[in-house]
C-alpha positions in Angstrom: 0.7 5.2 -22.1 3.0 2.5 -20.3 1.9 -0.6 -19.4 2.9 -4.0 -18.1 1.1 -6.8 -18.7 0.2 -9.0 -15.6 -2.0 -12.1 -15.6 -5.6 -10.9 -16.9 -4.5 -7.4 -17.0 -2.2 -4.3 -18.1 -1.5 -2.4 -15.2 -0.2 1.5 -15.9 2.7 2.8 -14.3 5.0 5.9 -14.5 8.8 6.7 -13.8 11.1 9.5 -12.7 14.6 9.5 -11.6 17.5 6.8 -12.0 19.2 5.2 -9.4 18.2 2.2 -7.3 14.9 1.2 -8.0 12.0 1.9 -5.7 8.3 0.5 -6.3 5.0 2.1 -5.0 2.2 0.3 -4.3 -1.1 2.3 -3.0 -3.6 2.0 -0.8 -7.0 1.0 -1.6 -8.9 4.6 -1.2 -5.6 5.8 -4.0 -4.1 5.1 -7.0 -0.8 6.0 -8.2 -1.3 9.7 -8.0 -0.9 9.4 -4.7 2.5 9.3 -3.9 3.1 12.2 -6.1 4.7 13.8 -3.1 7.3 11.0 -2.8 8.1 10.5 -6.1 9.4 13.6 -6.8 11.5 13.4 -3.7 13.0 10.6 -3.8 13.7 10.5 -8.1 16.2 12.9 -6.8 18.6 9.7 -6.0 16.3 6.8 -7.0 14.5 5.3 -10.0 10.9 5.6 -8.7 8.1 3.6 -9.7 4.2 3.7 -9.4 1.8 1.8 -11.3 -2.2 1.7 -10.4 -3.4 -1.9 -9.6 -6.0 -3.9 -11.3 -9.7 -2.3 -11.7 -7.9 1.2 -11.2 -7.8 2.4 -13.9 -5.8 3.8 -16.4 -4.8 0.3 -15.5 -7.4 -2.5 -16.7 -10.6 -3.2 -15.0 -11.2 -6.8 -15.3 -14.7 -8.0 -14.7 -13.6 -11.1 -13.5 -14.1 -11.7 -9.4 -11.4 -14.5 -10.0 -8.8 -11.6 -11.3 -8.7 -10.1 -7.8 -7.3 -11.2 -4.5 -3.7 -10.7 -2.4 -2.3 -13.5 -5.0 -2.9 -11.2 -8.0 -1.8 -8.3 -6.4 1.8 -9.5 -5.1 2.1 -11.2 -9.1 1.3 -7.5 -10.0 4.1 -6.1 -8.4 6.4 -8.4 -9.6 5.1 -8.3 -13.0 5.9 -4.3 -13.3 9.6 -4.7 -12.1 10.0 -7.8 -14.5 8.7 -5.6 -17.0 10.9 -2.9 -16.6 14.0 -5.0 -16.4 14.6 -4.6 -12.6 15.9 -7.5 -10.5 15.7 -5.7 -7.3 14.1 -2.9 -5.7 12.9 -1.4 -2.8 9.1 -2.0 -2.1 7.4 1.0 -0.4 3.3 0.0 0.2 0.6 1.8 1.9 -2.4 -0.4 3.7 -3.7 -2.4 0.8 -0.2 -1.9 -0.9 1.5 -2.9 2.3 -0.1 -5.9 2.6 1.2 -6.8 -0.7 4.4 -5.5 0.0 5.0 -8.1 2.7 3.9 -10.7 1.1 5.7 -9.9 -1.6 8.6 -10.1 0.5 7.9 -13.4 1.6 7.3 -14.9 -1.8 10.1 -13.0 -3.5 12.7 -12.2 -0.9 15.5 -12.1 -3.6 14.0 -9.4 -5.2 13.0 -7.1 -2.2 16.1 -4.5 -1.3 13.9 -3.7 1.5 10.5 -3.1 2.5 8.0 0.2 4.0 5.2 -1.1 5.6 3.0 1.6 6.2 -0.7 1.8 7.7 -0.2 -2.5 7.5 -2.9 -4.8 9.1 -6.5 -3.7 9.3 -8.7 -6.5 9.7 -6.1 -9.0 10.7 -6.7 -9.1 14.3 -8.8 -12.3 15.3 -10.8 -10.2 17.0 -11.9 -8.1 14.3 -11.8 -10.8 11.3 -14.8 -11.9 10.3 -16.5 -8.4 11.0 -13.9 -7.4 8.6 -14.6 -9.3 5.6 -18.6 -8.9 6.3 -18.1 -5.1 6.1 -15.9 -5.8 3.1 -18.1 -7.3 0.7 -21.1 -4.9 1.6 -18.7 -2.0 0.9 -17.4 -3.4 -2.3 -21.6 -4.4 -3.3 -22.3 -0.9 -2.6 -19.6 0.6 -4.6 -20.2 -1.3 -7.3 -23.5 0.0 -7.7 -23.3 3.5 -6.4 -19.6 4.2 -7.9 -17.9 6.8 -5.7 -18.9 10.6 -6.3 -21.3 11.5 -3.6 -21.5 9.2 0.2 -18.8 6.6 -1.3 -16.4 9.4 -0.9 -17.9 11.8 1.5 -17.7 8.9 4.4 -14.6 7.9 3.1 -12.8 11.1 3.2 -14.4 11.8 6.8 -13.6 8.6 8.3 -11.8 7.9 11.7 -8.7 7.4 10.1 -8.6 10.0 7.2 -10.4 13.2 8.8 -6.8 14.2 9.9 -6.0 15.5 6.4 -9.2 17.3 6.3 -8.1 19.1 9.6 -4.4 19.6 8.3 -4.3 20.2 4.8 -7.8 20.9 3.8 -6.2 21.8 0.3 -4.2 18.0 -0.1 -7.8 16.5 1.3 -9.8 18.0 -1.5 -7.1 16.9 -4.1 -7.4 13.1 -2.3 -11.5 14.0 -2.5 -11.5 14.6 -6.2 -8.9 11.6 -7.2 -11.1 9.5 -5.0 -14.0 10.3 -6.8 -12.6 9.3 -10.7 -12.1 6.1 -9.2 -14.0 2.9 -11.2 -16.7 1.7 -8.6 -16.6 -1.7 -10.3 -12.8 -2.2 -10.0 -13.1 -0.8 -6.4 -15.7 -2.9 -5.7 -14.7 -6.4 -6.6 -11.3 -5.5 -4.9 -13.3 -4.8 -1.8 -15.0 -8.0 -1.9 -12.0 -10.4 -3.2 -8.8 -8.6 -1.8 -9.5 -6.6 0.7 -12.4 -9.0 2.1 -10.5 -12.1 1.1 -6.8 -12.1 1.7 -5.5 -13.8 5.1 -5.0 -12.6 8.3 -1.3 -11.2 8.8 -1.4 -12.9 11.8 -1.5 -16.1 10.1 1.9 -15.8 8.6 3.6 -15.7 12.1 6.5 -18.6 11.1 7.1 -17.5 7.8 7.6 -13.8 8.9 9.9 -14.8 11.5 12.6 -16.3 8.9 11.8 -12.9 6.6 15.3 -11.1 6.5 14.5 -8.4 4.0 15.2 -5.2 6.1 11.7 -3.6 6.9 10.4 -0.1 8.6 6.9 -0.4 9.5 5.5 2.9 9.4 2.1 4.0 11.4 0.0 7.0 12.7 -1.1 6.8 16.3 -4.8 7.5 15.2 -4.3 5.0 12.8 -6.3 2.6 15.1 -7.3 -0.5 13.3 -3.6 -1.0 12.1 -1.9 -0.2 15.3 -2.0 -4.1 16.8 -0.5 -5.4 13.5 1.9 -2.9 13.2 3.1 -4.1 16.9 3.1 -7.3 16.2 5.6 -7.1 13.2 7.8 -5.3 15.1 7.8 -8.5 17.5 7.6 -11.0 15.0 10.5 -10.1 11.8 13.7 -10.4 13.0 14.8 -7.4 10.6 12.4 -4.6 11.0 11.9 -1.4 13.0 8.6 0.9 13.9 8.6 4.5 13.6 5.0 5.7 14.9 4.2 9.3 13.6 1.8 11.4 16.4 -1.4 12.6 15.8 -1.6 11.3 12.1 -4.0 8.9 10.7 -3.8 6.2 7.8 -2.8 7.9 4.6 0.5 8.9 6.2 2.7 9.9 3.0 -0.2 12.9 2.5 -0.8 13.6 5.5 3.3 14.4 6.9 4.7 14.1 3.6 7.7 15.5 5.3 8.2 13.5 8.0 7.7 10.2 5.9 9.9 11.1 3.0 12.5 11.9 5.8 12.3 8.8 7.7 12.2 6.1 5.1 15.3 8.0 3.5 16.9 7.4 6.6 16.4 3.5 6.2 17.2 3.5 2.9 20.2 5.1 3.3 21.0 2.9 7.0 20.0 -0.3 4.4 22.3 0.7 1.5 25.1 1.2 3.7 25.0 -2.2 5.1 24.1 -1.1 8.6 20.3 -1.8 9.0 20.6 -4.9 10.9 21.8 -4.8 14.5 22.6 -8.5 15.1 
């Protein structure tokens, strides 16, 4: 198996394709299996990458709280295109991976081609903060003693925000159900409590986004609720990004319209590539 070595852990990753490098990075309730769908689209004309994070395994599982957290995860991402030789790339991230995807953008603009921000921003709202991080670390205590087969999953996969798979593509949502379920409720767990429940607000980087120049498409469902604030208020706040809102879809948007998403961040790749992204 391939792995890179990060700071207190391996983290696995696969390949496909050659071309301009792009880098997935999943969502919490995933793993790298997850954007099956878009890497064997876009390996067509790219050299596509996606590695689990830390306490997903095949990747490591530290036991560590200190080995979690939104610092560890941008050094991740890093770490797997230093690893592979890559100086630049574009960094595509869902929810948890978004978050780290901007960030990383922030702290490594040089390398960033672009960015995908999609389902970005729950709990960032001031409003809904500290409730947040509360439900945070009693979801990462429980799944760290329950694991996930059985009401882990069940209430995850018939959330809100995710029972628009179910009524879609009830085949894809039992697929998710059953990768969801071989995930490590201890690695899960303490990055409930420690990244998910820890990182910052997005709200909180408001100066630092503004000078961000890396060319950005924020990508959100209109059920996708909790992220729809933060998804606005990038789009007001980076002085290089657009919004492309995709009706009646909630937050794992690559399986629910696998479609429409490859098709649209194409489109922005290509519009990046060809220098015409920026409208200024």
């Amino acid at each position: 198996m391939p792995y890179a070595q990060a700071d207190g852990a391996r983290l696995w990753y696969e390949e496909a394709g050659s071309g301009h490098p792009i880098l997935f990075i999943h969502e919490f309730g995933a793993d790298h299996r997850d954007w099956e769908d878009q890497m064997r689209f876009f390996a067509r004309e790219y050299r596509c990458i996606a590695y689990s994070a830390r306490g997903y395994p095949p990747s490591d599982v530290p036991t560590d709280p200190g080995l979690y957290g939104q610092d560890h995860a941008v050094a991740d991402a890093a770490a797997v295109l230093r690893h592979l030789g890559i100086a630049r790339a574009h960094v595509v991230g869902l929810s948890m991976g978004a978050f780290a995807a901007l960030l990383f953008g922030l702290r490594h603009t040089g390398m960033a081609t672009s960015l995908v921000l999609a389902g970005v921003g729950s709990g960032s709202p001031r409003a809904e903060q500290a409730a947040f991080r509360v439900a945070c670390q009693a979801r990462g205590e429980r799944l760290a003693a329950e694991g996930w087969p059985g009401a882990m999953a069940e209430e995850t996969g018939h959330s809100p925000t995710r029972i628009q798979l179910k009524k879609k593509d009830p085949r894809g949502w039992a697929a998710y159900m059953q990768r969801l379920s071989e995930h490590s409720g201890p690695g899960t767990g303490l990055t409930m409590q420690h990244y998910q429940g820890g990182r910052d607000s997005i709200l909180d980087w408001e100066a630092a986004l503004r000078g961000m120049p890396v060319p950005t498409l924020i990508a959100v469902g209109d059920e996708d609720t909790p992220c729809l604030e933060t998804s606005l208020f990038l789009k007001s706040v980076l002085p290089n990004a657009g919004l492309w809102m995709c009706p009646r879809t909630g937050h794992a948007i690559n399986l629910e319209e696998p479609a429409a998403f490859n098709r649209e961040v194409a489109a922005f790749l290509s519009t990046v590539e060809r220098g015409r992204w920026h409208l200024g």
